[in-house]
C-alpha positions as CSV (number, residue, x, y, z in Angstrom):
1,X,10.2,43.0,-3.8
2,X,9.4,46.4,-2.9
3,X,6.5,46.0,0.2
4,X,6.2,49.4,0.7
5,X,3.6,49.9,-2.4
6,X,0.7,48.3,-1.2
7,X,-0.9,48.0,2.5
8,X,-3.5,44.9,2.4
9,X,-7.0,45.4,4.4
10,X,-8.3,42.0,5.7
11,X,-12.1,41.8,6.4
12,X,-12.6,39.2,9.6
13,X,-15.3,40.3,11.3
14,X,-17.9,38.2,10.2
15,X,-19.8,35.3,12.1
16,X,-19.9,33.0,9.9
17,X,-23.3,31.8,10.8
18,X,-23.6,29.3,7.6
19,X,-20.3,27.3,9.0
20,X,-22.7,26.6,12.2
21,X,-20.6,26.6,14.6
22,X,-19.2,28.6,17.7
23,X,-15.6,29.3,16.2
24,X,-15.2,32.6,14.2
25,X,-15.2,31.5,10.3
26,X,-11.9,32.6,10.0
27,X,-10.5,30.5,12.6
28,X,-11.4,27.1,11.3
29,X,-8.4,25.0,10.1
30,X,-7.4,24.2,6.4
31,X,-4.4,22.2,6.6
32,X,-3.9,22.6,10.1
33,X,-3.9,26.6,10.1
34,X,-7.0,28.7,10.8
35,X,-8.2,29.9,7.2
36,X,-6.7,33.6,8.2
37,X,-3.5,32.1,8.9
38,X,-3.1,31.3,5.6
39,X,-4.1,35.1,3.8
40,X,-2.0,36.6,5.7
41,X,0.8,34.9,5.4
42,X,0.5,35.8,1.5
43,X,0.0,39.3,2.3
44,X,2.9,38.8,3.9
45,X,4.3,38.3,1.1
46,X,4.1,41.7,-0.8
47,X,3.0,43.8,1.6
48,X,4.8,45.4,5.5
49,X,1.5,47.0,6.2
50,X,-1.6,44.2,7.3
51,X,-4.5,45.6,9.3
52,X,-7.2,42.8,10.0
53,X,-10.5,43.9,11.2
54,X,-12.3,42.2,13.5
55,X,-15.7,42.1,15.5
56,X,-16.9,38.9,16.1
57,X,-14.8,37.1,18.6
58,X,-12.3,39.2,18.3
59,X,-10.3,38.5,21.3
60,X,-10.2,35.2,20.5
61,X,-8.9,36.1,16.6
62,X,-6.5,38.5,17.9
63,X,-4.7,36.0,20.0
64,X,-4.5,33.2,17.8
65,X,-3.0,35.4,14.7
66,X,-0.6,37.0,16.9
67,X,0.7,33.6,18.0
68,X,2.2,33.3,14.4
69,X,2.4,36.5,13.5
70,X,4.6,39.8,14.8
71,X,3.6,43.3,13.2
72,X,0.2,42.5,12.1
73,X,-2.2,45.7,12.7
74,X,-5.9,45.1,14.4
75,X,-8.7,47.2,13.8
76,X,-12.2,46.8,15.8
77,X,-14.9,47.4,13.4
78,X,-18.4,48.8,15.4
79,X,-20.8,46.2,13.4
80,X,-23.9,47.4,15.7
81,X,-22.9,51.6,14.3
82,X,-21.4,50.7,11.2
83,X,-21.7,46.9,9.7
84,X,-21.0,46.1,6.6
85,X,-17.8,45.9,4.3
86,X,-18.0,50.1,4.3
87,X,-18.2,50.2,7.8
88,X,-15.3,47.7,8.1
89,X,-13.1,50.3,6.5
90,X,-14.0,53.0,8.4
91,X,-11.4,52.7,11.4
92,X,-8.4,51.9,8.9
93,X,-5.5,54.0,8.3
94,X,-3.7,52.5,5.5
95,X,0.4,53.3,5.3
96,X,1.3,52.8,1.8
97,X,-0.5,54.7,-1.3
98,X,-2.3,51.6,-2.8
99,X,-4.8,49.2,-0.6
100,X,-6.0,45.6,-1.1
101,X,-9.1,44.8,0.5
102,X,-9.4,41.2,0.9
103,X,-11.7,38.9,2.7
104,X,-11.0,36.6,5.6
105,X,-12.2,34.0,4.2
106,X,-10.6,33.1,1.1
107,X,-7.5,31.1,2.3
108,X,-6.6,29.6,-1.2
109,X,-5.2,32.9,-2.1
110,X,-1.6,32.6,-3.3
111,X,1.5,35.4,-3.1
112,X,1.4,35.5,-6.8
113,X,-2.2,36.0,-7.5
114,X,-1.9,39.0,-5.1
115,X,1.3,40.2,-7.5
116,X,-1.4,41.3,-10.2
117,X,-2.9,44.0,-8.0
118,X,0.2,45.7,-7.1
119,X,1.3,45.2,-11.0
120,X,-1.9,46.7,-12.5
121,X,-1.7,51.2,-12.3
122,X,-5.3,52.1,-11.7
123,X,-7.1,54.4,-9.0
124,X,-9.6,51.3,-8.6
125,X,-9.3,47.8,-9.6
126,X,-11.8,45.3,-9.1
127,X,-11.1,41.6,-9.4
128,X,-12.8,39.2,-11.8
129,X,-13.7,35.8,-13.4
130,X,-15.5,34.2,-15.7
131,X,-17.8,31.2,-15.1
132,X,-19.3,28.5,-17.1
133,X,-22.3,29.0,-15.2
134,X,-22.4,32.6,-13.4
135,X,-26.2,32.4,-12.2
136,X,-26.5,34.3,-9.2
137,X,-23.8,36.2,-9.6
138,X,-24.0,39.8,-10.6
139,X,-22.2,40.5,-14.2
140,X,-19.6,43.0,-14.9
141,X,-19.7,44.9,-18.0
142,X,-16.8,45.6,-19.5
143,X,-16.0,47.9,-22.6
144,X,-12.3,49.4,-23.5
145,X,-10.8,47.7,-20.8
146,X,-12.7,49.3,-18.2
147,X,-15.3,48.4,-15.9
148,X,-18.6,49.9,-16.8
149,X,-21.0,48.6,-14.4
150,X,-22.4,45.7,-12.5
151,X,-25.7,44.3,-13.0
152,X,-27.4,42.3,-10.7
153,X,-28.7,38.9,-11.6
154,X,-32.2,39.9,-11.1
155,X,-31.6,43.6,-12.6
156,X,-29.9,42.0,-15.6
157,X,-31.4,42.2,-19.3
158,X,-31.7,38.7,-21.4
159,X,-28.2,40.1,-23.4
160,X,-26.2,40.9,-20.0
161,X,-27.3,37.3,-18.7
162,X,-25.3,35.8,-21.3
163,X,-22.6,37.8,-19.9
164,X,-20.2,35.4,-18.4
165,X,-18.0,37.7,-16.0
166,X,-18.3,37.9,-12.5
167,X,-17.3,40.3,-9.2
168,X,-15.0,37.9,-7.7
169,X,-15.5,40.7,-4.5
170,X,-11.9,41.6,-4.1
171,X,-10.6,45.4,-4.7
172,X,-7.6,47.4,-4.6
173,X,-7.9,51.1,-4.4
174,X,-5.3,54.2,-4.1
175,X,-5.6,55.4,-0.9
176,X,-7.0,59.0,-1.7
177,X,-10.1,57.3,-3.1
178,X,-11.1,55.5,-0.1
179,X,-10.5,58.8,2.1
180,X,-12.3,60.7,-0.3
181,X,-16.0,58.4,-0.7
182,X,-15.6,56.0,2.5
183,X,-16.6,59.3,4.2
184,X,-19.4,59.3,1.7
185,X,-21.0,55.8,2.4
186,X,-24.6,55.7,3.6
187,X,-26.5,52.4,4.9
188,X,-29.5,53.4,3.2
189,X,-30.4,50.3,1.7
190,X,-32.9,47.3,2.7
191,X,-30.0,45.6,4.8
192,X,-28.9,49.2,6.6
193,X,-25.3,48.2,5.9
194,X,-22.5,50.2,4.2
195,X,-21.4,48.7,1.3
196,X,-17.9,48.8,0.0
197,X,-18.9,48.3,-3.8
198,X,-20.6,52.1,-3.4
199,X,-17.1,53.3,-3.2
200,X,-16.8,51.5,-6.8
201,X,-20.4,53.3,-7.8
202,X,-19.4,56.6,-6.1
203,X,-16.2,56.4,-8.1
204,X,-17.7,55.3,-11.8
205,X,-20.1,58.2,-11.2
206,X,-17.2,60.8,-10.8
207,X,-15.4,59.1,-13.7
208,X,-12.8,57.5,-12.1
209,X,-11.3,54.5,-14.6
210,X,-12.0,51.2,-12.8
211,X,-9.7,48.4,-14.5
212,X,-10.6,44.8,-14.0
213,X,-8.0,42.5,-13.3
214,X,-8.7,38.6,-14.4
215,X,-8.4,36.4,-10.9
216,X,-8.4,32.6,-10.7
217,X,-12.0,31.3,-9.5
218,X,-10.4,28.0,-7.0
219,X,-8.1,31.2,-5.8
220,X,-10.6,33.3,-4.4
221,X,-13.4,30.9,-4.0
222,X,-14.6,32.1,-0.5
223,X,-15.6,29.5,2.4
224,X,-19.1,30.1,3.7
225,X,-19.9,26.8,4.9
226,X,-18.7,23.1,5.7
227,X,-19.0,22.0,2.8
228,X,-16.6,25.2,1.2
229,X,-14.3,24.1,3.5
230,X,-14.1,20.4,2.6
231,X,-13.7,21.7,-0.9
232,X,-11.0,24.0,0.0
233,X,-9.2,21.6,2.0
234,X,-8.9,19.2,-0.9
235,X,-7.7,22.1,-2.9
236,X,-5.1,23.1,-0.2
237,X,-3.9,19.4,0.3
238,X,-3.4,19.4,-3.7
239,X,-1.0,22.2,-4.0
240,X,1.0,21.4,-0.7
241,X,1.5,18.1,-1.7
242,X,2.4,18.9,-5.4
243,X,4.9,21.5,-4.1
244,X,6.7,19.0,-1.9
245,X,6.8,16.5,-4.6
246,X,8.4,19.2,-7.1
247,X,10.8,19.0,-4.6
248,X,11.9,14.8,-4.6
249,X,9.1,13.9,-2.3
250,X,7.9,10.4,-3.4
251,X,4.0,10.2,-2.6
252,X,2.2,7.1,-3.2
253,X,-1.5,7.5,-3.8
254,X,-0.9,11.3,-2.8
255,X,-4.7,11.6,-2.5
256,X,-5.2,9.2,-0.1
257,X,-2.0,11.4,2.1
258,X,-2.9,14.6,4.3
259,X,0.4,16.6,4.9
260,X,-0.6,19.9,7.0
261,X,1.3,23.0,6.2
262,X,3.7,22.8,9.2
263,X,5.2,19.9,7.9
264,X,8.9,20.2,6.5
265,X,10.5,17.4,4.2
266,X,14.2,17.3,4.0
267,X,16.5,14.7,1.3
268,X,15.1,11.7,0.0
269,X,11.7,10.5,1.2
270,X,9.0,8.3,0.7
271,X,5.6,8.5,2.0
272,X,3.3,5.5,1.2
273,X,-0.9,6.2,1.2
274,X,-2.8,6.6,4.0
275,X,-0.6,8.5,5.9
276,X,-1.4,11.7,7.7
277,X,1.6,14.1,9.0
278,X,0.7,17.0,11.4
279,X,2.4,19.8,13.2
280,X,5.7,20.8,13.0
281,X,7.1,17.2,11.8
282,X,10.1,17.1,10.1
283,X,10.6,14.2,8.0
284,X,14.5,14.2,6.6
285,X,15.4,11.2,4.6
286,X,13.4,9.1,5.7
287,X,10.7,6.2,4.3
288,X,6.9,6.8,6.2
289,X,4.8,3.5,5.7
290,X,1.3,3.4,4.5
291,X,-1.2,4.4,6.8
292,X,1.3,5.8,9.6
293,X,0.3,9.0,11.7
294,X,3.0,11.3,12.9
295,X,2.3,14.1,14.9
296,X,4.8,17.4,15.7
297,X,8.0,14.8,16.0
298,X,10.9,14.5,13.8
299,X,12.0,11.4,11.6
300,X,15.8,11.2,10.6
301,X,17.1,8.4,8.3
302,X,14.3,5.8,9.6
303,X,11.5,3.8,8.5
304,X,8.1,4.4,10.2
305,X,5.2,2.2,9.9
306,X,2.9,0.7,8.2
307,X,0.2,1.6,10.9
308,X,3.0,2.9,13.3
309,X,2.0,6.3,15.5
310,X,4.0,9.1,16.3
311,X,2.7,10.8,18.8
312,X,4.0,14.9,19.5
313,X,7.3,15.3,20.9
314,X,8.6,12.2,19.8
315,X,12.4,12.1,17.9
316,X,13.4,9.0,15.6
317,X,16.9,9.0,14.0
318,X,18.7,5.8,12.4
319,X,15.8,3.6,13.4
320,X,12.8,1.3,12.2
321,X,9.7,1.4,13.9
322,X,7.1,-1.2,12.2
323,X,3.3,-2.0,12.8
324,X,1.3,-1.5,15.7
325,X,4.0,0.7,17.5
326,X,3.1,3.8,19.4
327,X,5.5,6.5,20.3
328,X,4.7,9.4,22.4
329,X,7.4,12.1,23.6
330,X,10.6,9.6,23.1
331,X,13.8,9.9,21.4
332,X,15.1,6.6,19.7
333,X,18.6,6.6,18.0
334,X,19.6,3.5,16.4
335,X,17.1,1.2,17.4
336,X,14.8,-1.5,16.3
337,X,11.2,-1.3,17.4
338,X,9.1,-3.9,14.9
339,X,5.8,-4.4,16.2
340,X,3.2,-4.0,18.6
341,X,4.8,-1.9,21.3
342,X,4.1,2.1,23.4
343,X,7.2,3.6,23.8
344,X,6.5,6.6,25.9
345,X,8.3,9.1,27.6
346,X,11.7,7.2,27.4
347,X,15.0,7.7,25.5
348,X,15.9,4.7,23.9
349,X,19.9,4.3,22.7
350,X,22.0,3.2,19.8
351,X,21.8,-0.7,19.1
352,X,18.4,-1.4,21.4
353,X,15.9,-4.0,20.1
354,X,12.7,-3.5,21.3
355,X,10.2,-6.9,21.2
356,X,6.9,-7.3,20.1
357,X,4.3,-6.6,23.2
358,X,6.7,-3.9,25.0
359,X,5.0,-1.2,27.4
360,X,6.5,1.6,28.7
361,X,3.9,1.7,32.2
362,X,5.1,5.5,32.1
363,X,2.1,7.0,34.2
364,X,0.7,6.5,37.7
365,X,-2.4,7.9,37.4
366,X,-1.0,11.6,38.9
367,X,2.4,12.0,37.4
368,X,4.2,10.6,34.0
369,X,7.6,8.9,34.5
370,X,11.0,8.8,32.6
371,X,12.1,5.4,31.1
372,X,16.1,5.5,29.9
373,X,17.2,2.5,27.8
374,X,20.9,2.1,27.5
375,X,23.0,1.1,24.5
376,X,22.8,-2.5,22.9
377,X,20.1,-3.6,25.1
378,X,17.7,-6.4,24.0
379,X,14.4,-6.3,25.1
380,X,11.9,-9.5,25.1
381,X,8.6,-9.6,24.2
382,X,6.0,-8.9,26.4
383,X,7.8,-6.9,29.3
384,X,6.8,-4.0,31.0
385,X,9.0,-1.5,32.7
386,X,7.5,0.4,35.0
387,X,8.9,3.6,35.5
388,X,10.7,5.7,36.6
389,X,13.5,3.1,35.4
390,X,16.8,2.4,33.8
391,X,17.9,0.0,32.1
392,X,22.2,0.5,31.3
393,X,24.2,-0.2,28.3
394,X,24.0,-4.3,27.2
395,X,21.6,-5.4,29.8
396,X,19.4,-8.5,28.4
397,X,15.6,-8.4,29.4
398,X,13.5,-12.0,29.3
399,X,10.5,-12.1,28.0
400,X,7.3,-11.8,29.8
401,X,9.2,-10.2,32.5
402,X,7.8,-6.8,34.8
403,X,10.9,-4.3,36.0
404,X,10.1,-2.0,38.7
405,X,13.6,-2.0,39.5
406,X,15.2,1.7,39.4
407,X,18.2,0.5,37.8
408,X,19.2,-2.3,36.2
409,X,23.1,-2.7,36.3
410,X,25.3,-2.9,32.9
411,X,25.3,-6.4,32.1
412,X,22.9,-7.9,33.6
413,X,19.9,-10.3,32.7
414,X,16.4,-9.5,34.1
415,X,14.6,-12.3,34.5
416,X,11.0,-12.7,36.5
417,X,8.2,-15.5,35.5
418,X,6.3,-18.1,37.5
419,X,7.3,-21.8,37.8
420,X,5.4,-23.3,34.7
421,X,2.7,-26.2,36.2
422,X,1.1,-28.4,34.2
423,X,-2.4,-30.2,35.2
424,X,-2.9,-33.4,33.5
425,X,-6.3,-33.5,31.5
426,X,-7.8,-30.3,32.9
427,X,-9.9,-30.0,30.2
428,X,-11.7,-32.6,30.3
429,X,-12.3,-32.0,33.6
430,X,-13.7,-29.1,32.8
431,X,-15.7,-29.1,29.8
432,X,-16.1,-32.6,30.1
433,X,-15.4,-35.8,27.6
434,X,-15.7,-34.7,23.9
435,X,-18.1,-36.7,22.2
């Protein structure tokens, strides 16, 4: 694909003041990626020239795109001078001869939606839809396959309401038409903005052709408010779900599953429902229990769960890890962990079997502590090691024992309980004779 026909414009700058909140709009997640994460990286996509502009927060935008992305061009719109979409165009200089304006908000957008506007040979395009119900929206009229105008809801005639297409608010324009009328834009209007749809006006009244190109509403459905962005979420979970399972992912109950967009599948592997995967997890043939939570760790050729954790950091190959078990920051090769157990910051070797009630005590209440766990070791239920501690290859711990012994030598059984007593009819003597 050639990138070097079209240089994409992303408006950012907004507050988002319907989200209610202090973040920027375009910095709340969707799948576990701010929402202008995920426009740019389709922009990316067709395009080696992305300029976002940004005003509100913008420090804070700025640094969180340029942790994922290299290359990406930053433009500080004045939105005290000069608000408004027009205004937000005013300090960009655009590389290629064709430019996509598209909005921050709108992180549903995919690669190939964005293909039309670079395949369509027009000095203006403007994006559209049609709705089963378009009140509120202002109608485009449309004769020969050109734009004619648009007509506000409240401007519209009784014939024009019936009119079922829509702005969807995305443009693409050659670049000698935005050099020639953004110069041109005045805020003289109730709202003192400068509007980028009087570049469309300016245009139609110099006779410029203005072609609409037919977009796909849940595409570029923008997110204005919580409840957008529950909406869109759903949406986003949808296609990154059906995409891994076009590619042998088995998903049980898929919509009861929340796989962020970080998360990378390889071979053959089940996920059950209820589970949520985060980060960069990589799950590689592997089978993930129902209602399991794994977090920025990697899962080779094991079973997780049901109701098993994975907390970031943490590396499971040729194991099972069953119910109630916690992992934080660990690597575990070859080893059975079945149920009700934290594993933290401890590497765990080929052959171990990890009882029911096992605790790492991996932190002192300062500093967190390193727990190594030899090769065929068998661990009883309902031991503690307090670390830092090690445990060498074939070494047999008893259950309900506490180590808080550095080493503990190949071979060797640990063994530390009380002498069992037993006082005859204690009970009674403390509740008394049963009636």
């Amino acid at each position: 694909m050639n990138k070097n026909k079209i240089s994409i414009v992303i408006l950012a700058a907004g507050k988002g003041s319907r989200m209610k909140s202090i973040t920027a709009k375009v910095l709340h997640n969707i799948s576990g990626k701010p929402m202008l994460y995920h426009i740019i990286k389709s922009s990316l996509e067709i395009s080696n020239d992305i300029t976002v502009v940004v005003a509100h927060q913008k420090e804070v935008v700025i640094e969180k795109m340029k942790s994922y992305f290299d290359d990406i061009n930053f433009v500080s719109q004045d939105a005290k001078e000069f608000p408004g979409t027009g205004g937000a165009m005013m300090g960009v200089k655009a590389k290629n001869e064709k430019v996509l304006v598209l909005n921050g908000d709108m992180p549903l957008i995919k690669p190939s939606s964005l293909q039309g506007f670079l395949d369509t040979d027009a000095k203006v395009i403007m994006s559209i839809f049609d709705l089963q119900n378009p009140d509120g929206y202002g109608r485009v009229l449309i004769k020969d396959g050109e734009v004619q105008s648009i007509v506000e809801q409240k401007d519209a005639s009784n014939d024009e309401l019936k009119i079922t297409t829509v702005n969807a608010g995305i443009y693409a324009f050659s670049k000698d038409i935005l050099e020639k009328y953004i110069p041109l834009l005045s805020n003289d209007n109730a709202q003192k903005e400068y509007y980028l749809t009087d570049v469309i006006a300016m245009a139609k009244k110099d006779e410029v052709s203005i072609v609409p190109l037919l977009v796909d509403e849940e595409e570029f459905k923008g997110v204005n408010s919580r409840v957008d962005l529950a909406a869109a979420e759903v949406i986003m979970q949808d296609f990154i779900k059906a995409k891994w399972m076009m590619s042998g992912v088995n998903m049980q109950l898929p919509s009861s599953i929340f796989v962020e967009e970080s998360v990378t599948f390889k071979g053959e592997c089940i996920v059950e429902n209820g589970c949520r995967l985060t980060g960069e997890t990589l799950i590689k043939n592997s089978h993930i229990k129902a209602n399991s939570i794994i977090e920025d760790s990697i899962v080779k050729n094991s079973d997780i769960g049901p109701l098993a954790h994975l907390r970031p950091a943490s590396c499971i190959e040729d194991s099972h890890i069953g119910n109630f078990v916690e992992v934080k920051k660990s690597s575990l090769k070859g080893v059975k962990a079945g149920h009700l157990s934290y594993i933290g910051d401890a590497l765990v070797d080929v052959g171990t079997n990890i009882g029911a009630g096992f605790i790492t005590c991996n932190y002192d209440g300062i500093n967190k502590h390193k727990t190594i766990i030899g090769k065929n070791v068998f661990v009883g239920s309902d031991t503690h090691l307090v670390a830092p501690v090690t445990l060498e290859d074939d070494v047999m711990i008893a259950a309900g024992t506490t180590v808080t012994t550095g080493t503990v030598k190949k071979g060797s059984l640990v063994l530390s309980r009380t002498k069992l007593r037993t006082i005859k009819d204690f009970y009674y003597k403390f509740f008394g004779k049963i009636k």
